[in-house]
PQR file with spaces between the fields and no chain letter, atoms N, CA, C, O and H, PARSE charges and radii, in Angstrom:
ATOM       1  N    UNK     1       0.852   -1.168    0.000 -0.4000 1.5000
ATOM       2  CA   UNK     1       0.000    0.000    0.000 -0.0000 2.0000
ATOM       3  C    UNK     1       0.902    1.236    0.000  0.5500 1.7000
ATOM       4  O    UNK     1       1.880    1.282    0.746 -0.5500 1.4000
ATOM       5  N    UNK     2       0.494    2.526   -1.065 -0.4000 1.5000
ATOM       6  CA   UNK     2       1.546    3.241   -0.914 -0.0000 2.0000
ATOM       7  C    UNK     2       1.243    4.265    0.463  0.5500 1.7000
ATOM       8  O    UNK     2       0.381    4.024    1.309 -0.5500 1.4000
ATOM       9  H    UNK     2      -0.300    2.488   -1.671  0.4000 1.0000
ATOM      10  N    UNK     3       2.136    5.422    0.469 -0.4000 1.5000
ATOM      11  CA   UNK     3       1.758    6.471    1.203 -0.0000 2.0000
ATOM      12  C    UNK     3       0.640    7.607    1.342  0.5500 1.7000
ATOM      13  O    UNK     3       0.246    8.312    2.271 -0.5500 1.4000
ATOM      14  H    UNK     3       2.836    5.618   -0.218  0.4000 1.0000
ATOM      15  N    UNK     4       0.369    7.486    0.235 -0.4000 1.5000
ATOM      16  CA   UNK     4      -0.779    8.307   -0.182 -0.0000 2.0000
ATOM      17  C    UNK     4      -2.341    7.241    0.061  0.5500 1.7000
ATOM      18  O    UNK     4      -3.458    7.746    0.161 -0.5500 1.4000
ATOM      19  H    UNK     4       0.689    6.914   -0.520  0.4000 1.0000
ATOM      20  N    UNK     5      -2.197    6.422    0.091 -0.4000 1.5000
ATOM      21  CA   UNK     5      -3.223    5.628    0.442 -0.0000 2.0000
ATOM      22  C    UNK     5      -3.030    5.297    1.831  0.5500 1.7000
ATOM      23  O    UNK     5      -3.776    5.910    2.594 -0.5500 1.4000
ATOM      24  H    UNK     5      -1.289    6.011    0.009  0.4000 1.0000
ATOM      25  N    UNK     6      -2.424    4.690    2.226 -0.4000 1.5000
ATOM      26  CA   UNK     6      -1.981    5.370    3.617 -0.0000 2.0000
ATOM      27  C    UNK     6      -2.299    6.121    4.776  0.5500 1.7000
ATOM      28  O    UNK     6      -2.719    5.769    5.879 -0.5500 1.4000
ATOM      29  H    UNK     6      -1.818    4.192    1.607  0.4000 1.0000
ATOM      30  N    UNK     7      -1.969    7.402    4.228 -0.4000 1.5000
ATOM      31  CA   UNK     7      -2.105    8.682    4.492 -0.0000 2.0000
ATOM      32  C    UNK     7      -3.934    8.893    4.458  0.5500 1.7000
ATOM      33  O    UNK     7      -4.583    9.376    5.386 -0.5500 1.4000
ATOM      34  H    UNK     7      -1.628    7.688    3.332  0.4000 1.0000
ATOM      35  N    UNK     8      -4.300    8.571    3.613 -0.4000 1.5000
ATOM      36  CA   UNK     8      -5.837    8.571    3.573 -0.0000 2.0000
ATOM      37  C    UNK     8      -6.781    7.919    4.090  0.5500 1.7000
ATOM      38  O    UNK     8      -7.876    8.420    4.347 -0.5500 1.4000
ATOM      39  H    UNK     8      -3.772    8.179    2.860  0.4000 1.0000
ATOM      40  N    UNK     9      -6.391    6.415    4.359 -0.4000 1.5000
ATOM      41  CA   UNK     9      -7.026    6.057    5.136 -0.0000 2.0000
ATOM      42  C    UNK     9      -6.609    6.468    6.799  0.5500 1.7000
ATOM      43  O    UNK     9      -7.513    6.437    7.635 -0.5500 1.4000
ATOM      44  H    UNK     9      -5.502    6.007    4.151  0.4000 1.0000
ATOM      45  N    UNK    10      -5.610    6.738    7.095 -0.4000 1.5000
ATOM      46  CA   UNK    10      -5.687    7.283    8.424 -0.0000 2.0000
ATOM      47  C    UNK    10      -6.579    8.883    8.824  0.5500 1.7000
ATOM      48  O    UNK    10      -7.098    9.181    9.899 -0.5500 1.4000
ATOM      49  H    UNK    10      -4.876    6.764    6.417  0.4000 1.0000
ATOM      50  N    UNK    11      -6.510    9.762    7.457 -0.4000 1.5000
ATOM      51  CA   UNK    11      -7.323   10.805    7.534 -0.0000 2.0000
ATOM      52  C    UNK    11      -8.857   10.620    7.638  0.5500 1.7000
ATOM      53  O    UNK    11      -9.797   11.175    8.208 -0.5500 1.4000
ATOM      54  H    UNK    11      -6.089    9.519    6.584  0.4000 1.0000
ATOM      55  N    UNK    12      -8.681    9.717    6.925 -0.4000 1.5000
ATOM      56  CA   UNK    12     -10.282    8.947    6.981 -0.0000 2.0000
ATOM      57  C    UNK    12     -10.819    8.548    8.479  0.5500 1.7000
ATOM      58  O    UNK    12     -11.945    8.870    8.859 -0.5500 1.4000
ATOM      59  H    UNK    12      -7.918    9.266    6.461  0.4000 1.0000
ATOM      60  N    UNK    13      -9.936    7.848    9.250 -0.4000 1.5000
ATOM      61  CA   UNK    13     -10.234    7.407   10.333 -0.0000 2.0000
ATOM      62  C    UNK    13     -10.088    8.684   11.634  0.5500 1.7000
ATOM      63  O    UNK    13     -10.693    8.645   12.706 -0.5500 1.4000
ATOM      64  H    UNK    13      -9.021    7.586    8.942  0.4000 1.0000
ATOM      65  N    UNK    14      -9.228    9.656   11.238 -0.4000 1.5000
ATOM      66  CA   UNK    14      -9.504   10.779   12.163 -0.0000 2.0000
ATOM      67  C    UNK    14     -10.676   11.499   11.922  0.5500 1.7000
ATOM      68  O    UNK    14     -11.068   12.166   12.880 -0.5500 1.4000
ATOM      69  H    UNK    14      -8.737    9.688   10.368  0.4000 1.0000
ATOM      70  N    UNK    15     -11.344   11.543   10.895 -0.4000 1.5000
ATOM      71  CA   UNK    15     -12.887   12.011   10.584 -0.0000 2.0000
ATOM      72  C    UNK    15     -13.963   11.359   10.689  0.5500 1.7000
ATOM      73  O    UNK    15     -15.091   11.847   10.614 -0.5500 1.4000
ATOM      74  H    UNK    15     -11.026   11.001   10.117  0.4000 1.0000
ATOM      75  N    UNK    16     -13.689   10.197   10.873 -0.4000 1.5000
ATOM      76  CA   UNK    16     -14.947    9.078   11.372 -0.0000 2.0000
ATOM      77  C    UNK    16     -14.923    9.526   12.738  0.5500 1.7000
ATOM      78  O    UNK    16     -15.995   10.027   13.077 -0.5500 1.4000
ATOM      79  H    UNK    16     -12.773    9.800   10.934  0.4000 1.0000
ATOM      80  N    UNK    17     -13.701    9.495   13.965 -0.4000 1.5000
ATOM      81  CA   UNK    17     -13.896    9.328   14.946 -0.0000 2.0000
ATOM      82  C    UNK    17     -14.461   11.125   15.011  0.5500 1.7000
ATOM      83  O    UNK    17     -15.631   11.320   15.341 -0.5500 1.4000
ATOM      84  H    UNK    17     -12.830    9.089   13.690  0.4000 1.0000
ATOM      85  N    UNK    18     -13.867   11.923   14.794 -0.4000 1.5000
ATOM      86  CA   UNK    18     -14.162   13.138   15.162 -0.0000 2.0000
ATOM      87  C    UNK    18     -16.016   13.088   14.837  0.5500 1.7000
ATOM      88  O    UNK    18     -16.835   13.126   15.755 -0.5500 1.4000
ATOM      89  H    UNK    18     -12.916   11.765   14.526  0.4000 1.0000
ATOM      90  N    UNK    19     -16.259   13.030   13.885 -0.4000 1.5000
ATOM      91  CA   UNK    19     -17.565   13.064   13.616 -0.0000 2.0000
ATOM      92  C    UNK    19     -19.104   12.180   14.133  0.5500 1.7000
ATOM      93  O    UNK    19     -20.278   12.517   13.979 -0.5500 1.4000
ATOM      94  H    UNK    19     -15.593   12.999   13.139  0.4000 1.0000
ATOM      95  N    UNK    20     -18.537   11.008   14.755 -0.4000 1.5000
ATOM      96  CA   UNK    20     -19.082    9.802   15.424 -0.0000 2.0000
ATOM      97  C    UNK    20     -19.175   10.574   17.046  0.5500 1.7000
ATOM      98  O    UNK    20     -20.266   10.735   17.593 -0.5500 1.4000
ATOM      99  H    UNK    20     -17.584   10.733   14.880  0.4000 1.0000
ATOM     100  N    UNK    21     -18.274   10.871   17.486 -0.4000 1.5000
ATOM     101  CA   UNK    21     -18.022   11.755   18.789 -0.0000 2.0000
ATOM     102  C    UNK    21     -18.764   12.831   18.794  0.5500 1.7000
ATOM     103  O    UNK    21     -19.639   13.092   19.620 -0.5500 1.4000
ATOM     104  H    UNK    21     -17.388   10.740   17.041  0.4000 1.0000
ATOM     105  N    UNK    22     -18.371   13.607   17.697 -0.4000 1.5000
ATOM     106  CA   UNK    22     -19.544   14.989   17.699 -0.0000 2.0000
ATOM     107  C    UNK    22     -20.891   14.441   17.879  0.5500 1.7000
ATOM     108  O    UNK    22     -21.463   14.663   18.946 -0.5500 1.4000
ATOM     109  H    UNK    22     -17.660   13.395   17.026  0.4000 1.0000
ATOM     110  N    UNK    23     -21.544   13.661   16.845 -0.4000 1.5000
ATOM     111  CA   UNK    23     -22.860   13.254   17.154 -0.0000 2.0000
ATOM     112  C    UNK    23     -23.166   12.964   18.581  0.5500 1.7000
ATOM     113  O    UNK    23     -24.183   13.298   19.187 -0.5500 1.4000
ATOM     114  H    UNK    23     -21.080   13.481   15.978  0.4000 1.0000
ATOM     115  N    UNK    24     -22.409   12.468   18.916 -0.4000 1.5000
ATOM     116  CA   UNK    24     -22.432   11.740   19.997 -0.0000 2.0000
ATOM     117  C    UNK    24     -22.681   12.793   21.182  0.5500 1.7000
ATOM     118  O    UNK    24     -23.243   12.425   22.214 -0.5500 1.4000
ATOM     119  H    UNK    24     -21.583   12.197   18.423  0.4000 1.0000
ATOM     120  N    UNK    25     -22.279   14.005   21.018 -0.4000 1.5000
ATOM     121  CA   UNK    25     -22.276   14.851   22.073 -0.0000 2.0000
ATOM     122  C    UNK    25     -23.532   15.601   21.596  0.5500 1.7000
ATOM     123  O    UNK    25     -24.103   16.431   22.305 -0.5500 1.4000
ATOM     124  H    UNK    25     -21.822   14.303   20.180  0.4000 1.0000
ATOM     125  N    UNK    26     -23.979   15.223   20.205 -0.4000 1.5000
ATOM     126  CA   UNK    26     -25.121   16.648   19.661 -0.0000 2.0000
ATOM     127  C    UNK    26     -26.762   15.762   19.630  0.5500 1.7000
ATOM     128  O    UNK    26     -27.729   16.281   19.073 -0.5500 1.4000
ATOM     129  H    UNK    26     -23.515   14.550   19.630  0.4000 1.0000
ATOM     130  N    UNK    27     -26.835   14.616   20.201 -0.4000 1.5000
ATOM     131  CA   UNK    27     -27.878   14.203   20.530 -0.0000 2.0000
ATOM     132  C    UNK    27     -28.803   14.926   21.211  0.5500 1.7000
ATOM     133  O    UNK    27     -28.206   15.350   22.201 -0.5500 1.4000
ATOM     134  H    UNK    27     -26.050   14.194   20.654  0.4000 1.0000
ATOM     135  N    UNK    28     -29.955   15.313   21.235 -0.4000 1.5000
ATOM     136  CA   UNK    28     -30.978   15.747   21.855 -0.0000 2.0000
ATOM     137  C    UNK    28     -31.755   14.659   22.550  0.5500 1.7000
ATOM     138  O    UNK    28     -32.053   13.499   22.265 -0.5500 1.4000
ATOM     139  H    UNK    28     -30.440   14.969   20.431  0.4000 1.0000
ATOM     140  N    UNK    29     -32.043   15.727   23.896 -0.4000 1.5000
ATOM     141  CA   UNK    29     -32.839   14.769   24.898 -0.0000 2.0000
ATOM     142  C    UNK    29     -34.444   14.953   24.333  0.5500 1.7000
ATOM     143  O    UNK    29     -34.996   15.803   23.635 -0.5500 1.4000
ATOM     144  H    UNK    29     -31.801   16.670   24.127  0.4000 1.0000
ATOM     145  N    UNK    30     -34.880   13.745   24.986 -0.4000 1.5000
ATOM     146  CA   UNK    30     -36.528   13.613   24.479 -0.0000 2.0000
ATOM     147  C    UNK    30     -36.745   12.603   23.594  0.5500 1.7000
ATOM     148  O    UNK    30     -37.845   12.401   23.082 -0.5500 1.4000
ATOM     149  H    UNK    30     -34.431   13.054   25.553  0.4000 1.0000
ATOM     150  N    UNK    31     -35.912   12.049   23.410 -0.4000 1.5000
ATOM     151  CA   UNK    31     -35.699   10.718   22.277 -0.0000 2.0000
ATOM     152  C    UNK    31     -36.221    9.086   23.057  0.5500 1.7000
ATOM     153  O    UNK    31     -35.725    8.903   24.169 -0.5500 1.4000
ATOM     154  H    UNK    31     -35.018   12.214   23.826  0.4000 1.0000
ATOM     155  N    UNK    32     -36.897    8.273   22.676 -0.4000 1.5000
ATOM     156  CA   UNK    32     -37.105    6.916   23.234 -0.0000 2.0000
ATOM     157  C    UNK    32     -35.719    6.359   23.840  0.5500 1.7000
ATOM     158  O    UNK    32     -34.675    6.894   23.466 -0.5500 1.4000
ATOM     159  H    UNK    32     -37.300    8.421   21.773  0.4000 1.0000
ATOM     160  N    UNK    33     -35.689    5.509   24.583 -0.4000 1.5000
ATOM     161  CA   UNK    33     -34.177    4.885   25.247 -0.0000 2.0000
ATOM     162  C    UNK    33     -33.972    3.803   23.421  0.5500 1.7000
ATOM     163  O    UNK    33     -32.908    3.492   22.885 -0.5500 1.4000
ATOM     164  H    UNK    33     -36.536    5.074   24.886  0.4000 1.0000
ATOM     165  N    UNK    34     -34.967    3.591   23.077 -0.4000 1.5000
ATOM     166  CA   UNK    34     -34.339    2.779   21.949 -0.0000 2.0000
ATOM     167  C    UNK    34     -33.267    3.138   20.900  0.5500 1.7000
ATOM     168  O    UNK    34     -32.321    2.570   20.355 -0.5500 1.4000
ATOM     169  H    UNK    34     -35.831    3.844   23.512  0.4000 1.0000
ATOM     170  N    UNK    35     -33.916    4.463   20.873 -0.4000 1.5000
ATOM     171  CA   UNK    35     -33.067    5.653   20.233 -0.0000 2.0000
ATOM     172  C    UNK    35     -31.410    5.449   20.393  0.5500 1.7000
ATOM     173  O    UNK    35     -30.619    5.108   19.514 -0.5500 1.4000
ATOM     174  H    UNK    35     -34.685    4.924   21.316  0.4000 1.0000
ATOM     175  N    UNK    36     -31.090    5.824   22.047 -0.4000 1.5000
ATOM     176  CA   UNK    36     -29.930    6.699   22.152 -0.0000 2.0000
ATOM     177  C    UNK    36     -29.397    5.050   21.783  0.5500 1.7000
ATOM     178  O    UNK    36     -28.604    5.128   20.845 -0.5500 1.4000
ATOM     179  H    UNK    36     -31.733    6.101   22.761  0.4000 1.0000
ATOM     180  N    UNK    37     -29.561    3.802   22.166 -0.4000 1.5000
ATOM     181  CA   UNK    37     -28.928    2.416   22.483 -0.0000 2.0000
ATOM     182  C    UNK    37     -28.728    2.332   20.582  0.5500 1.7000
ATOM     183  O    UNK    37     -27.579    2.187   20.165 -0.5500 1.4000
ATOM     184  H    UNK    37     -30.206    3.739   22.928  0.4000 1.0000
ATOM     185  N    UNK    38     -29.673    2.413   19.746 -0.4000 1.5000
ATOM     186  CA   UNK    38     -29.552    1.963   18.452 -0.0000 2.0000
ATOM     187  C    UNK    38     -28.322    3.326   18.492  0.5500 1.7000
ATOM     188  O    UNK    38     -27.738    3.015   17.454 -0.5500 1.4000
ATOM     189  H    UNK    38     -30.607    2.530   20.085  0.4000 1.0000
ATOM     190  N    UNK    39     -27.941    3.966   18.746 -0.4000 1.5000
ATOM     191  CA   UNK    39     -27.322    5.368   17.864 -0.0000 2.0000
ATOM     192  C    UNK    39     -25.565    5.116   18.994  0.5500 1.7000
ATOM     193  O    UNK    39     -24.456    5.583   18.733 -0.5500 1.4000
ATOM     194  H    UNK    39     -28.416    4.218   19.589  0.4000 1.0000
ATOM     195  N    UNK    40     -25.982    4.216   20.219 -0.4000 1.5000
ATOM     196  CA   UNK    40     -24.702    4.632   20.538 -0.0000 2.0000
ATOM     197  C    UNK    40     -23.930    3.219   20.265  0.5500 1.7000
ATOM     198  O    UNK    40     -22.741    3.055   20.538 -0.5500 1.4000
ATOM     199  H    UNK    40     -26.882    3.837   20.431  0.4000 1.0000
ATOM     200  N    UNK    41     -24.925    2.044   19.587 -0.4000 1.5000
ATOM     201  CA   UNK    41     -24.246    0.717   18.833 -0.0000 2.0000
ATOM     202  C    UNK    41     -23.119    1.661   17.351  0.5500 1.7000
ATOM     203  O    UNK    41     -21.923    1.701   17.063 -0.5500 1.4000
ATOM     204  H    UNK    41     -25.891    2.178   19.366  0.4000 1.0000
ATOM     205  N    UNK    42     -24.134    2.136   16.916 -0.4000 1.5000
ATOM     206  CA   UNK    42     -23.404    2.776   15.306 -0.0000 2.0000
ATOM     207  C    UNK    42     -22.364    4.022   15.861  0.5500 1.7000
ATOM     208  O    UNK    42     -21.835    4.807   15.074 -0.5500 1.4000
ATOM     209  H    UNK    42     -25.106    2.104   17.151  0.4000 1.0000
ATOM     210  N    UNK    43     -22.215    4.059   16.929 -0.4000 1.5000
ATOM     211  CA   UNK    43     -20.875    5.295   17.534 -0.0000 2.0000
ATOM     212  C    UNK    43     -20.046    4.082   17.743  0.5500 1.7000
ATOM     213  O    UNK    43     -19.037    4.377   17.101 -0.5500 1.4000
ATOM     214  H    UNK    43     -22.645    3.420   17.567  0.4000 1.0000
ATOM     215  N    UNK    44     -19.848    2.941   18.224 -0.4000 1.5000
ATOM     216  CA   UNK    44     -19.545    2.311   18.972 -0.0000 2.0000
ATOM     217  C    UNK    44     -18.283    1.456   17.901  0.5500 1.7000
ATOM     218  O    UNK    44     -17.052    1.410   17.908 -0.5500 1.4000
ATOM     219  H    UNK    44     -20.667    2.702   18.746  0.4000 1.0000
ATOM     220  N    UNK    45     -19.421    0.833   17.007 -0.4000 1.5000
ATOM     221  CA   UNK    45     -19.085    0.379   15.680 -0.0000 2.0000
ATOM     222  C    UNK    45     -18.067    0.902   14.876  0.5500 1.7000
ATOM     223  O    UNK    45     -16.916    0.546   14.623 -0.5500 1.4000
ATOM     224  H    UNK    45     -20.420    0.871   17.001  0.4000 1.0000
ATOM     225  N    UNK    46     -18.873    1.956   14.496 -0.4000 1.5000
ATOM     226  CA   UNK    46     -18.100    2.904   13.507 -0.0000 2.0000
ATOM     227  C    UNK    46     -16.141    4.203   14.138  0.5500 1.7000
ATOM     228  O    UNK    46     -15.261    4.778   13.497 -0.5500 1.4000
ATOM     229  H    UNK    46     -19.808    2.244   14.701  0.4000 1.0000
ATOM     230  N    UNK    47     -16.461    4.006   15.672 -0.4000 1.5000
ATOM     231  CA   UNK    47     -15.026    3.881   15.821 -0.0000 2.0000
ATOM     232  C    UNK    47     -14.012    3.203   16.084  0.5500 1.7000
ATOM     233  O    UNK    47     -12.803    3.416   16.176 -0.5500 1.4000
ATOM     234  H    UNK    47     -17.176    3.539   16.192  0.4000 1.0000
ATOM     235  N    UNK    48     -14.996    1.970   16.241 -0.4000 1.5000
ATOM     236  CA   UNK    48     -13.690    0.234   16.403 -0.0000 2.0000
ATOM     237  C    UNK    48     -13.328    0.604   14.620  0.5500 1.7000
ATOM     238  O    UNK    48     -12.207    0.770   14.139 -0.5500 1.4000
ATOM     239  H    UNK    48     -15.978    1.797   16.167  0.4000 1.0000
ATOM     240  N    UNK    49     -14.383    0.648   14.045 -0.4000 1.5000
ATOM     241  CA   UNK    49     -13.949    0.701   12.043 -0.0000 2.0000
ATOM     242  C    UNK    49     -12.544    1.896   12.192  0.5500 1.7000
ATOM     243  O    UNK    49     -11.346    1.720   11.969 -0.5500 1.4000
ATOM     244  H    UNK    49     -15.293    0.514   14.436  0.4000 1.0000
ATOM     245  N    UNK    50     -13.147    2.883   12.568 -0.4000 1.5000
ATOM     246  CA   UNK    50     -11.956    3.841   12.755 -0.0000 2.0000
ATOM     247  C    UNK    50     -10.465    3.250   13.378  0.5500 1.7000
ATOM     248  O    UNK    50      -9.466    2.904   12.748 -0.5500 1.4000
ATOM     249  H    UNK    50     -14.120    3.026   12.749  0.4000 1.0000
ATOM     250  N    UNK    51     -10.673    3.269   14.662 -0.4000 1.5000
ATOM     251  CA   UNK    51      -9.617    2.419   14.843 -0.0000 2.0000
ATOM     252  C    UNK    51      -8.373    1.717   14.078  0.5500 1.7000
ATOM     253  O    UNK    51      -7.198    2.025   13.873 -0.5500 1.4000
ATOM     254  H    UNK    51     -11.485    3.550   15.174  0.4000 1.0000
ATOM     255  N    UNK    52      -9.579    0.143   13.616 -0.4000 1.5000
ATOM     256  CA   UNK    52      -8.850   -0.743   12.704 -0.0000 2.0000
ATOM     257  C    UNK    52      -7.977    0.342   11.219  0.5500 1.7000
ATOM     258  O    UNK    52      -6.847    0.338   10.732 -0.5500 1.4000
ATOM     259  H    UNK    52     -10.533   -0.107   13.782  0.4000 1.0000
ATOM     260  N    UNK    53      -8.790    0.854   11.053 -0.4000 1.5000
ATOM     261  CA   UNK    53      -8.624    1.558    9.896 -0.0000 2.0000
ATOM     262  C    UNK    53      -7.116    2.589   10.093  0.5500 1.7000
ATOM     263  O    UNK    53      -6.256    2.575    9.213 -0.5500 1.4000
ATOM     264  H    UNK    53      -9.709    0.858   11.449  0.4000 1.0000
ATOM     265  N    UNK    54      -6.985    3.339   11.197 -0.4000 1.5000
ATOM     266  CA   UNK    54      -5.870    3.829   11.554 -0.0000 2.0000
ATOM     267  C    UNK    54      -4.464    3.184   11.937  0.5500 1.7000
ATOM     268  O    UNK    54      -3.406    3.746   11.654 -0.5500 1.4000
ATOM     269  H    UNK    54      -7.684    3.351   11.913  0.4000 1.0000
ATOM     270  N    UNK    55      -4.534    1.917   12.629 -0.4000 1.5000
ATOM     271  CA   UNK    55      -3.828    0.933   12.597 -0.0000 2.0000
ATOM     272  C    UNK    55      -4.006    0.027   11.400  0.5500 1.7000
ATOM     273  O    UNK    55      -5.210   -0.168   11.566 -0.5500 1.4000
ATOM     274  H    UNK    55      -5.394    1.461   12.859  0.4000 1.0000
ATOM     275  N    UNK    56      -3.831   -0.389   10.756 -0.4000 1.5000
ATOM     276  CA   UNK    56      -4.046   -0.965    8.876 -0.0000 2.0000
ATOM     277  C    UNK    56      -3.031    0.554    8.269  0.5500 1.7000
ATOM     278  O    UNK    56      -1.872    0.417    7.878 -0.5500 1.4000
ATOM     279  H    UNK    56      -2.853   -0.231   10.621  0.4000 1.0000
ATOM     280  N    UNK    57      -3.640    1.710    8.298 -0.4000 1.5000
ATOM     281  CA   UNK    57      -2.703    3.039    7.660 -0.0000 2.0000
ATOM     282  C    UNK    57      -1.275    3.109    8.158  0.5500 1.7000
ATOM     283  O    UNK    57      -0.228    3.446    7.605 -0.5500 1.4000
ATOM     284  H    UNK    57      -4.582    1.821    8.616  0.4000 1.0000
ATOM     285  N    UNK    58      -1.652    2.550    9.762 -0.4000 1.5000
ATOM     286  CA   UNK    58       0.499    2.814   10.483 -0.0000 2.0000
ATOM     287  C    UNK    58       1.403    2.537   10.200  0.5500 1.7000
ATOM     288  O    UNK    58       2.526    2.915    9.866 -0.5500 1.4000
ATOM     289  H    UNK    58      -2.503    2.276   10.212  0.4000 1.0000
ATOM     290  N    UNK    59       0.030    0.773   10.572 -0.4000 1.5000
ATOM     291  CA   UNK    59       1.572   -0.497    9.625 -0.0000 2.0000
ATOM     292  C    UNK    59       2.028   -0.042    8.300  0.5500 1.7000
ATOM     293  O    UNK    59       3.209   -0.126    7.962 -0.5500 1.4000
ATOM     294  H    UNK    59      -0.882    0.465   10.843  0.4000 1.0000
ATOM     295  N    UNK    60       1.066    0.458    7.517 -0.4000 1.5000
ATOM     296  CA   UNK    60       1.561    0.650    6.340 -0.0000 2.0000
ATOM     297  C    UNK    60       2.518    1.596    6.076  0.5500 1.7000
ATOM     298  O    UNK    60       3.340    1.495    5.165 -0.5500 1.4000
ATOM     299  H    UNK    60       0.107    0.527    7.791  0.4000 1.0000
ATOM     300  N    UNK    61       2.428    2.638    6.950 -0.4000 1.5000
ATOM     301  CA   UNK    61       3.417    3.970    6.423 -0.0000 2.0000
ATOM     302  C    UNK    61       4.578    3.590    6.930  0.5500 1.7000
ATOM     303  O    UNK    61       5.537    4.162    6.412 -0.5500 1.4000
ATOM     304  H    UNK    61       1.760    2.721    7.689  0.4000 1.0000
ATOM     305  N    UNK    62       4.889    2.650    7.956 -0.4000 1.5000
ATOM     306  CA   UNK    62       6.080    2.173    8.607 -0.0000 2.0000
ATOM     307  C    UNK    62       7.082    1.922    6.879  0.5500 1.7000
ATOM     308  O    UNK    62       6.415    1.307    6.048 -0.5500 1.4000
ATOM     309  H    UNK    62       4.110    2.185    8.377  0.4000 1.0000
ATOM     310  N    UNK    63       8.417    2.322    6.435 -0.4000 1.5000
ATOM     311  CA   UNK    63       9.283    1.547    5.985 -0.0000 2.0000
ATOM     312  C    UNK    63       9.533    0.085    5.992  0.5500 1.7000
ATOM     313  O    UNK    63       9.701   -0.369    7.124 -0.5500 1.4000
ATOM     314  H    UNK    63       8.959    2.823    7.110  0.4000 1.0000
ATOM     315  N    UNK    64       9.574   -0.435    5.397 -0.4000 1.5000
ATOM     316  CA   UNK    64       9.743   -2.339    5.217 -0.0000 2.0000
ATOM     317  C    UNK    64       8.534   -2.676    5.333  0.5500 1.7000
ATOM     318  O    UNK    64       8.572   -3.903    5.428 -0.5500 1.4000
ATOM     319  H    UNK    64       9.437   -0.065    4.478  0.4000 1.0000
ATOM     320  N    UNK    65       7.282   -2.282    5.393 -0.4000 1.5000
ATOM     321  CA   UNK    65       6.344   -2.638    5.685 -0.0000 2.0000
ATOM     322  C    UNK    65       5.297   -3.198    3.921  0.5500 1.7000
ATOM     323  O    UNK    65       4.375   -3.960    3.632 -0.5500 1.4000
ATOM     324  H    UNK    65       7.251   -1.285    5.316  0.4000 1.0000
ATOM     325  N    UNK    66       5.917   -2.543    3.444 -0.4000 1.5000
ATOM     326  CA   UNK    66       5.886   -2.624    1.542 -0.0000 2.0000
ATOM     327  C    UNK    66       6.316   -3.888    1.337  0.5500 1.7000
ATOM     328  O    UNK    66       7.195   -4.382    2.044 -0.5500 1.4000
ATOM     329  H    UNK    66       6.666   -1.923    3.679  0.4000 1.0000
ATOM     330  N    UNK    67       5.916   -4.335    0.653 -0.4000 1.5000
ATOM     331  CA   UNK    67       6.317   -5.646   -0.031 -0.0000 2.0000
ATOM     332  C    UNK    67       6.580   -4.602   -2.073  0.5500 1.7000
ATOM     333  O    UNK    67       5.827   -3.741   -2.528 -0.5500 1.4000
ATOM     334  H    UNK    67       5.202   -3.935    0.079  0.4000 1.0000
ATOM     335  N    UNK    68       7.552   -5.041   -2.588 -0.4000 1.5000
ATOM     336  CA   UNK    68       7.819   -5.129   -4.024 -0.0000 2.0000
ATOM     337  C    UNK    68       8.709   -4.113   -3.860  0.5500 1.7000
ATOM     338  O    UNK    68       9.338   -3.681   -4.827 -0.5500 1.4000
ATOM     339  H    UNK    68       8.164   -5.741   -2.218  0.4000 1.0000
């Protein structure tokens, strides 16, 4: 994987989490409990994805980490 791909998916994963978090704080009260539980599975989810996704970009930008 080069650097530029790389590089993007880790940008990618600093904007999932930033944006998953924001929601997360911009919820409004008055909502069913089913609500906040379905919405804080897809926060939950979607920054383990982040995560993985930022670690997958590290290994990659590391030197020797290239194959060819």
């Amino acid at each position: 994987m080069s650097r530029r791909v790389s590089g993007f998916l880790l940008a990618l994963a600093a904007f999932m989490v930033f944006e998953w978090i924001n929601l997360g704080f911009n919820l409004a009260d008055g909502h069913p409990t089913s609500f906040y539980v379905v919405h804080g599975i897809l926060i939950a989810v979607n920054i383990i994805l982040a995560l993985v996704l930022a670690v997958v970009a590290i290994r990659s930008w590391k030197p020797g980490s290239r194959r060819g």
